[in-house]
N, C-alpha and C positions, 0 to 999 in steps of 0.2 A: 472791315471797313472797305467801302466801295470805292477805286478812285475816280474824282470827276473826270469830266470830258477835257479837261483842258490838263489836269495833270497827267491825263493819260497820251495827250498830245503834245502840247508845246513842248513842252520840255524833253520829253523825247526826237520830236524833229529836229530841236534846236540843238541836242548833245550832237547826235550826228550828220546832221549837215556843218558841223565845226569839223568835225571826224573827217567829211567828204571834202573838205577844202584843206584837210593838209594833206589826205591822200593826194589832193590835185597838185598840190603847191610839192611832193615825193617826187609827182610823174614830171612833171616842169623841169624839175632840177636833173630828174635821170636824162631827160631828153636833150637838155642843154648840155650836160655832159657827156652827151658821146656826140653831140655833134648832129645830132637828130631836129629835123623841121619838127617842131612841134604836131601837125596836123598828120606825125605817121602815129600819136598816139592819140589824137584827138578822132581821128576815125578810125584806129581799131575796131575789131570788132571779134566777138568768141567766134563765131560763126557767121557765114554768107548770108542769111536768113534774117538773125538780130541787128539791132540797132549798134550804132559804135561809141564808145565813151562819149563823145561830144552830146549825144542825143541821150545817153543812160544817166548823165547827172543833170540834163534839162529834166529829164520826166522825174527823177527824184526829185527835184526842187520843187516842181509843179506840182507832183503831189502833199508836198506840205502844206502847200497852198489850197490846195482843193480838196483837201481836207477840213483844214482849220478855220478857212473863211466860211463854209457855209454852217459849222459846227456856233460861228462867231456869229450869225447871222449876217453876215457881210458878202458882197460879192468877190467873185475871184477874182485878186488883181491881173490884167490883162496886157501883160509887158512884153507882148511880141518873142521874138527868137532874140536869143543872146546871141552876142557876136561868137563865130567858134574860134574862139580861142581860149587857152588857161583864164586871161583876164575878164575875157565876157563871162565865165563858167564862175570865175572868182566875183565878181561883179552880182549877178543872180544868185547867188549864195548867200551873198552880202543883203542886198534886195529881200529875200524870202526873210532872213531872221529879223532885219529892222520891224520887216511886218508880222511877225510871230511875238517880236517884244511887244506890240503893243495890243495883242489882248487880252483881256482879263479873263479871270475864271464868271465874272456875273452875267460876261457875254455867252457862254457857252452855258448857264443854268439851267436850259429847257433843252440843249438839244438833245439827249439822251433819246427821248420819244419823238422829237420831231420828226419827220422822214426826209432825207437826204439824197440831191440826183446827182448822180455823174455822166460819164461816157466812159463804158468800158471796150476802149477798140469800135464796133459795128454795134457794139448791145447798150440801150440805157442800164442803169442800174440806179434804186431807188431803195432805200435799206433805215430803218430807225437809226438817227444818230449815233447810237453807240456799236450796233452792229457794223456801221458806214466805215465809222474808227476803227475798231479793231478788226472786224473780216474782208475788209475790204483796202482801204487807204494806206495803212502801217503797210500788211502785208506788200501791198505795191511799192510802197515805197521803199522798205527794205529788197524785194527784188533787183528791183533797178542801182538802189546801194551796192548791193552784193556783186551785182555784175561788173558795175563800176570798181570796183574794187578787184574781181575776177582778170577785164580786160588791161589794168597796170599790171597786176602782178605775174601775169601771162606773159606781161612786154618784157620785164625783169625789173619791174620798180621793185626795189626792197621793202617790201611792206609785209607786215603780219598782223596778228591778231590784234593786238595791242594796235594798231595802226587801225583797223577797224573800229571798235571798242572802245579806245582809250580805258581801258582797266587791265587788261593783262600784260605783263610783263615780263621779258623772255630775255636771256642772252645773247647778245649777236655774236 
C-alpha cells in the first residue's frame, strides 16, 4: 500500500518540528544556564560559509510549509522573518503546525501528479507532487533539522538521538 501525500507529509513535519521545538526549548535552557546571551546560540554556526541556527530552523519551518501548502493546493503562508529569538523560532513553529493541522488528506488527493514549483537557492525547481515531497522538500527539510540539531549539540546542548527522533532511548 502506497502512502498518500499528506500521510507521507503532515504528520511527519508535524512529529519533528515538535522534536525541533524542544531541541530549541534544550538550547534555551543550556544558554540560560551558563549565563549565555541567547543570540551566541542563535547565530551559531557549523561553519563560516552556512547559515546559523536562527536561520536553519526558519528554513526548516518554511519548508513544511512549502511543501505542504502547494501539495494542499493553497498558497504559501507568507509570515515575514521571525523575530530571532528562542520565542520568535518557538512562535514559527507554533505558526507552521496550526497550519499543518488544518489540512486534510482530500486536499492533497490530486497532487501526487500535479507538478509543483519552488525556488531552490538561484535554480527554480518544478517536480510531480510526489517526487516534490519526497526528493526534494523532506530531504530539505530534514537538512536544515539536522544541522539545527548539529549547531546545539556542537555548543554542548545535551541532546541525542532520542532528542532528534523522539523514539530512541538511551542512558544519561
Amino acid at each position: 500500500m502506497t502512502l498518500s501525500l499528506h500521510e507521507a507529509s503532515v504528520p511527519v513535519f508535524t512529529r519533528y518540528l515538535h522534536q525541533l521545538s524542544a531541541m530549541l526549548a534544550l538550547g534555551e535552557r543550556h544558554a540560560a544556564s551558563r549565563g549565555l546571551h541567547s543570540s551566541a546560540l542563535l547565530q551559531a554556526r557549523l561553519s563560516p560559509t552556512m547559515y546559523p541556527l536562527f536561520k536553519q530552523v526558519q528554513i526548516a519551518a518554511g519548508f513544511a510549509l512549502r511543501a505542504c501548502a502547494p501539495l494542499a493546493g493553497q498558497p504559501v503562508p507568507q509570515w515575514g522573518d521571525p523575530d530571532e529569538s528562542f520565542e520568535g523560532l518557538q512562535q514559527r513553529i507554533a505558526d507552521t503546525l496550526r497550519f499543518l493541522q488544518q489540512l486534510s488528506p482530500e486536499q492533497m488527493h490530486d497532487a501526487a501528479d500535479r507538478v509543483l514549483s519552488s525556488q531552490a537557492g538561484l535554480e527554480a525547481v518544478e517536480l510531480p507532487g510526489r517526487a516534490f515531497l519526497t526528493q526534494y522538500a523532506l530531504p530539505n527539510f530534514f537538512f536544515h533539522l539536522t544541522t539545527a540539531y548539529a549547531i546545539l549539540r556542537h555548543l554542548g546542548v545535551g541532546l541525542g538521538k532520542g532528542d532528534y527522533d523522539g523514539f530512541h532511548v538511551y542512558a544519561r
